[in-house]
ROLO-950605 format. One line per 5 residues: their letters; for each residue x, y, z of C-alpha. Coordinates in steps of 0.05 Angstrom, whole numbers. Example, Ala and Ser with C-alpha at 12.3 -4.5 7.8 and 13.67 -1.06 7.14 Angstrom:
2
as	246:-90:156; 273:-21:143;
//
This chain:
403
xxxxx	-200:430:-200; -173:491:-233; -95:488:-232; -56:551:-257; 17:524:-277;
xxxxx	69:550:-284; 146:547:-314; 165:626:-329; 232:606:-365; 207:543:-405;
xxxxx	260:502:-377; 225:432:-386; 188:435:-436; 170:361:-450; 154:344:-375;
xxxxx	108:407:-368; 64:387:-431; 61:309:-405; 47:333:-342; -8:381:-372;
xxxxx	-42:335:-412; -48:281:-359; -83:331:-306; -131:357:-367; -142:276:-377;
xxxxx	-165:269:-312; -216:322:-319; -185:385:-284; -180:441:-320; -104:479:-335;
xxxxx	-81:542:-353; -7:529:-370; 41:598:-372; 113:598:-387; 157:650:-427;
xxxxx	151:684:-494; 182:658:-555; 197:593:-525; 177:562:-594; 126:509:-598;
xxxxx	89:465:-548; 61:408:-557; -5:423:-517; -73:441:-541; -97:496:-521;
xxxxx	-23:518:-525; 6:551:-462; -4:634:-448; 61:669:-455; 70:715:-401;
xxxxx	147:722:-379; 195:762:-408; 167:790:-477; 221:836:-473; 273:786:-487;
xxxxx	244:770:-560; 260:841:-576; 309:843:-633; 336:907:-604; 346:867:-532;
xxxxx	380:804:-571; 435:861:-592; 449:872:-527; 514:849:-494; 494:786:-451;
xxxxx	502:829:-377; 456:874:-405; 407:822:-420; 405:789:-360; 395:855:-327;
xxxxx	331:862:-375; 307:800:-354; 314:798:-277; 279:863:-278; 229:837:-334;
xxxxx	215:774:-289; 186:820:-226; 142:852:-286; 121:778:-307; 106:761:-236;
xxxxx	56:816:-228; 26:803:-282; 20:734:-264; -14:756:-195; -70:793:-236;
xxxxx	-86:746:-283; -90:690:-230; -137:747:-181; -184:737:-252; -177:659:-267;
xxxxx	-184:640:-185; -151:579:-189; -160:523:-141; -78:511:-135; -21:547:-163;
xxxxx	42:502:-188; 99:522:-208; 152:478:-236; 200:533:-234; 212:597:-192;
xxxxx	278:614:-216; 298:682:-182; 278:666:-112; 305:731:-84; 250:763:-123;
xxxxx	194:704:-116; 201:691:-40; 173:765:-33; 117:756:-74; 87:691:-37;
xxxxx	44:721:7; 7:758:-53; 6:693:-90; -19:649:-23; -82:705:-20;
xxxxx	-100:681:-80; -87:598:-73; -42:545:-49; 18:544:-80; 60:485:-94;
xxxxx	132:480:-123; 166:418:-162; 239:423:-141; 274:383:-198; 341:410:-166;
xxxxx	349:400:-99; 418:432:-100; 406:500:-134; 432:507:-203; 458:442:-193;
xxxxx	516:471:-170; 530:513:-227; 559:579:-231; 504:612:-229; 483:590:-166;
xxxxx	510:626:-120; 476:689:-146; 412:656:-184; 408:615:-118; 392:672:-62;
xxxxx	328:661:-23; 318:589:-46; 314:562:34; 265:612:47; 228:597:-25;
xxxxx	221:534:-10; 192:548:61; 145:598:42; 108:542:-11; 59:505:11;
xxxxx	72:439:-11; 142:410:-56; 146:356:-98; 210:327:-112; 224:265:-159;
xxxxx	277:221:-119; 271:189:-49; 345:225:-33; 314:294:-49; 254:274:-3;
xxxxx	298:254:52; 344:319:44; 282:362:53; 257:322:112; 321:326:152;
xxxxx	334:401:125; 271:411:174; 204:406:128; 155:368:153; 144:303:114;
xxxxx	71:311:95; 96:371:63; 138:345:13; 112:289:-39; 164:249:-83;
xxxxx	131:239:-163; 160:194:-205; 188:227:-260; 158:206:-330; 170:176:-400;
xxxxx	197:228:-442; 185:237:-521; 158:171:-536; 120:207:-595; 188:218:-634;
xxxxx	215:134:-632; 215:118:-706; 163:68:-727; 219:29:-758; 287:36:-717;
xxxxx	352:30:-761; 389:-29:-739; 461:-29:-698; 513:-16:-752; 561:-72:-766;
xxxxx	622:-33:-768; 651:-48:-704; 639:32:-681; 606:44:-620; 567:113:-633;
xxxxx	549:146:-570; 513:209:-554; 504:257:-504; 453:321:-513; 411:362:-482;
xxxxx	433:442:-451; 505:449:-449; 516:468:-382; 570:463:-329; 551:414:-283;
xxxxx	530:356:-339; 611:346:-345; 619:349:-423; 688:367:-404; 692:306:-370;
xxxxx	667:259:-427; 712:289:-470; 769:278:-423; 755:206:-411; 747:193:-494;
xxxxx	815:230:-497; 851:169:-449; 832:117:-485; 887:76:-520; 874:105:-596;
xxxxx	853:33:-622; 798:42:-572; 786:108:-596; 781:98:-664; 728:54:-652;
xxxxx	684:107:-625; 645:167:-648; 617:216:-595; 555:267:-607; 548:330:-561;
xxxxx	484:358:-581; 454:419:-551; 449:496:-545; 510:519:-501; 507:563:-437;
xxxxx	575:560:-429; 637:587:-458; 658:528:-519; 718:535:-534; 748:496:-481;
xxxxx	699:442:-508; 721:451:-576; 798:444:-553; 783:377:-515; 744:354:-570;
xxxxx	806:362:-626; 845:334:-575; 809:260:-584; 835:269:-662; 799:274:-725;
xxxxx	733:250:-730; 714:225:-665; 668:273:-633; 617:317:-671; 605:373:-630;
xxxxx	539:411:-651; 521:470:-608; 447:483:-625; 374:461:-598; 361:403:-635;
xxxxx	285:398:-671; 245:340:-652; 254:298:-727; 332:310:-713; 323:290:-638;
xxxxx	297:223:-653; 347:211:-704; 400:225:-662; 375:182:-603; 355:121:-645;
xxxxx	415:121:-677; 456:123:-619; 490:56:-585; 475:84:-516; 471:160:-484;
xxxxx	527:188:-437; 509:225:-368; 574:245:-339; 545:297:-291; 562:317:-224;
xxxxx	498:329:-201; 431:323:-215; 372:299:-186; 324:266:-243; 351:280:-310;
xxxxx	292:285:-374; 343:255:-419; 348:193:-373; 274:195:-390; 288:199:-463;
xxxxx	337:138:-459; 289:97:-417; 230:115:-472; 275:87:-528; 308:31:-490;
xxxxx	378:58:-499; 428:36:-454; 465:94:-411; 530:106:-383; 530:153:-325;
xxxxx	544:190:-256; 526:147:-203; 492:197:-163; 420:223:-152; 361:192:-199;
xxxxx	417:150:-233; 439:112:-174; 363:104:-148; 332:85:-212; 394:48:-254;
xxxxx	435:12:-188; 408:-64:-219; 469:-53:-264; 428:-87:-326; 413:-24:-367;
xxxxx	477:17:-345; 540:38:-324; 556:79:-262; 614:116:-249; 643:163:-193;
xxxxx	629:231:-216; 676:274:-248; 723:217:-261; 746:223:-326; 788:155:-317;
xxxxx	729:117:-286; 691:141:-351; 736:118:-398; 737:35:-364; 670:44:-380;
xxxxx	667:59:-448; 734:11:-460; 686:-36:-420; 628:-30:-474; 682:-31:-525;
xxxxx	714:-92:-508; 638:-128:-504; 594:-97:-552; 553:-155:-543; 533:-130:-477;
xxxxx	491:-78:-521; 428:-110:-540; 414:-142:-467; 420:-67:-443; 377:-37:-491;
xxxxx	333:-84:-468; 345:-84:-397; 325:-7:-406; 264:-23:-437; 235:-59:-382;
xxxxx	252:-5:-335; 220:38:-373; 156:6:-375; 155:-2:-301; 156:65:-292;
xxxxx	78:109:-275; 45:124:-339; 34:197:-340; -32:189:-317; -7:154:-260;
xxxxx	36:214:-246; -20:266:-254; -61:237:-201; -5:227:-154; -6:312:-165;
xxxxx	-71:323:-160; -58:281:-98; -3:337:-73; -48:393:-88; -97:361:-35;
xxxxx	-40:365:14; -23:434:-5; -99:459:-2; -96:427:74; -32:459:95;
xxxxx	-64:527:66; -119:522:110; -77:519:182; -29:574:157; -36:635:199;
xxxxx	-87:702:160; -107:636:119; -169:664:71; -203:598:41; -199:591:-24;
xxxxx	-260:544:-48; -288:483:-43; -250:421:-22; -239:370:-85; -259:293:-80;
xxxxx	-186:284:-85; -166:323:-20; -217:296:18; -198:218:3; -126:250:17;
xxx	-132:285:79; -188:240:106; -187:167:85;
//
């Protein structure tokens, strides 16, 4: 099968190349396109940078940051036609896209992009934005995005079931495990727990409203400063958010205790950071499948989090983690006086994790489970209204749609 994919702002990186590799693996042939000057990708052949060459313009980066989001919403409808005619020359059998992120612009262009091939859309936020700010505005269209696709994969059963009862049909949404995540950076030899009575914890990833830094640093803030001195927090990742309220809260826990380091982190210092940590802290209020879970899970770190979407489905045994109500700073901070009180809790956890892990779908697994959706999506393409067929149905649709 030939599968054009797609993620025009690079916004997950690590799941597109898994994702990418496993579908090559299985014999289909990819062409992967995402945004310019999104740095490197661990993919061979590496992916075709389409989106928004504008935005590595030095003259652009000088802009102030309303001008450069005007750029780019106006660079994105250049992108997208350009993506049109370069899929009218590669014909692809299915066109995926893990991201369609201005929907008020990509909900028009569907019908071009349906003449060409199915197209199917991984929703790894069910609620827009996840609520951010910027979705009100970034979030116009989306109902009628995701009606216009032909097929949606989701990665939770509660995203499933919101689609279902928001009206889709059910054969037209597919929940896909989401996979391990960079398994390739564990060290070969992991340091061991530091005997200093300090529980180091570490939360990273884009600094963005809705994964409740704030909130963290709020809950370290309450504890009773014995407690605190015990601990030493790590906020790692680029911001897209205003800091200094961050860096306030953080001074606020007192000297020494959180290390705030606003900047995408290389993979050598990503792996450091992760093996070194005690466990990784989720206090989000909302989310659906989070790759840093996926992370955690691949280095069997235990996790303290919101109990809410892929958390509460995939971490409610209570072995490998901690759920709290979201946005409760003081629900946060009895958990981490919980893990502070009984560090030896720690190693049955990490292990705990571990197992989960492993019982997750290898990515293999996951790409055939895909290719599986794509069948559906081909099928649904052929009973839509002025459809124009497309090719020749795959082994894989026909054990799907007839077995």
């Amino acid at each position: 099968m030939r599968i054009l994919m797609v993620d025009p702002p690079g916004f997950t990186p690590a799941y597109d190349a898994a994702l990418v590799a496993g579908l090559r693996g299985l014999g289909h042939e990819v062409l992967f396109v995402t945004a310019a000057g999104t740095g490197d990708w661990a993919m061979d052949p590496p992916p075709e940078a389409w989106f928004y060459p504008e935005q590595t313009f030095a003259t652009v980066r000088r802009l102030p940051a309303p001008v450069r989001r005007g750029i780019k919403a106006a660079s994105h409808l250049l992108s997208m036609r350009r993506l049109i005619r370069r899929a009218e020359a590669f014909r692809p059998d299915v066109i995926h896209f893990q991201w369609m992120p201005l929907p008020v612009v990509d909900a028009r262009l569907l019908g071009r992009l349906r003449r060409i091939a199915p197209v199917v859309l991984t929703v790894h936020d069910s609620t827009p934005y996840n609520g951010s700010r910027q979705a009100r505005l970034l979030g116009l269209g989306t109902e009628a995005l995701w009606r216009g696709v032909d097929h949606l994969i989701v990665h939770t059963a509660q995203a499933a079931e919101q689609f279902v009862q928001g009206g889709h049909r059910a054969d037209g949404v597919s929940r896909i495990a989401h996979g391990l995540l960079h398994e390739e950076l564990i060290p070969r030899n992991a340091p061991p727990r530091a005997a200093d009575g300090v529980l180091r914890l570490l939360q990273f990833g884009k600094v963005q409203d809705y994964k409740g830094v704030d909130v963290l640093l709020r809950a370290v803030a309450l504890l009773p400063d014995g407690a605190r001195q015990r601990l030493r927090v790590t906020v790692a990742g680029k911001p897209y958010l205003d800091t200094k309220p961050l860096e306030e809260l953080a001074a606020a826990c007192g000297p020494g205790i959180v290390r705030l380091d606003f900047r995408f982190l290389p993979d050598a210092e990503l792996g450091r950071c992760i093996a070194e940590a005690d466990a990784l802290v989720f206090p989000y209020r909302q989310i659906d499948v989070s790759g840093v879970l996926m992370a955690a899970m691949a280095f069997g770190k235990p996790v303290v989090a919101s109990n809410l979407g892929g958390f509460a489905e995939m971490l409610a045994g209570g072995e490998e983690a901690l759920l709290v109500e979201p946005g409760s700073a003081e629900a946060l901070r009895d958990a981490l006086l919980h893990l502070l009180d009984a560090p030896e809790r720690l190693p049955g956890m990490a292990a705990a994790m571990a197992r989960r892990g492993r019982d997750l779908p290898d990515w293999r697994a996951i790409a055939a489970r895909t290719a599986d959706a794509y069948a559906l999506a081909r099928h649904t393409h052929r009973q839509r209204p002025g459809h124009q067929e497309t090719g020749i149905a795959t082994q894989s649709e026909r054990e799907t749609v007839n077995p």
